[in-house]
N, C-alpha and C positions, 0 to 999 in steps of 0.2 A: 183439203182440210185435214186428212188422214195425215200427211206428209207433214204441214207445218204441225200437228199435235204429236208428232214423232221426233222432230227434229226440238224443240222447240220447250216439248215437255207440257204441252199447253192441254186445252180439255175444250171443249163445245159439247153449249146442250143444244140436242135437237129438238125442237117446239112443234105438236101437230095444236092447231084451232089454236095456237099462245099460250097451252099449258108444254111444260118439260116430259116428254116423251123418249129421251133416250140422250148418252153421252159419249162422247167421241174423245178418248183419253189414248196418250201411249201408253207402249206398253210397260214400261216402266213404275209408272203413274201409276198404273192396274197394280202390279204387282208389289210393289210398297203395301198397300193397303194390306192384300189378300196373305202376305207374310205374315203380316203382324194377327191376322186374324187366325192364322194355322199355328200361331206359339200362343195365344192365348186360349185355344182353344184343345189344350192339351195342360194338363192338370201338373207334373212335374213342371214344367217349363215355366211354369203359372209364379208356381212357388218358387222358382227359382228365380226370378225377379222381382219378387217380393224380398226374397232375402237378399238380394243383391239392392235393393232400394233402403232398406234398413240398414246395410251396411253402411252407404253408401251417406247415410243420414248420420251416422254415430258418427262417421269421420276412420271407421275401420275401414279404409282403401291403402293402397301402395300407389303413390305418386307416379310418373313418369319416370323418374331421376330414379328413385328407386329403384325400380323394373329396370330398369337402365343398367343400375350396379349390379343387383342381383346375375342379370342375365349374364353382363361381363367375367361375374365372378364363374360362372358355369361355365362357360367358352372356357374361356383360363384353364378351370379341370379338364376340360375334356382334350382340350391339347395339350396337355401335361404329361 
């Protein structure tokens, strides 16, 4: 069970009497959750996704393409 929840990425609850008594997750799995839980539980970091959601709402982002050129154009200077 441990193995295929590993490989697999899968979760099993373990049931004592047919109630859910405990859960058999990778480690992966686990640790998604417990990341998200240590950046939101840290007050900068809070707010720093907030303003990155608001940005993100106005339409103040840089494309792909852009970060693309941009980057390009810095390469360029610095082997210049």
């Amino acid at each position: 069970m441990a193995d295929r929840a590993a490989r697999e990425h899968d979760h099993f609850t373990l049931t004592r009497n047919g109630r859910p008594h405990a859960v058999i997750v990778s480690v992966a799995e686990w640790e998604s959750p417990q990341e998200t839980l240590e950046l939101l539980a840290d007050p900068e970091m809070r707010a720093d996704l907030v303003e990155a959601a608001a940005a993100e709402a106005s339409g103040d982002v840089t494309t792909e393409e852009e970060m693309a050129a941009i980057m390009a154009a810095r390469l360029g200077k610095a082997s210049a």
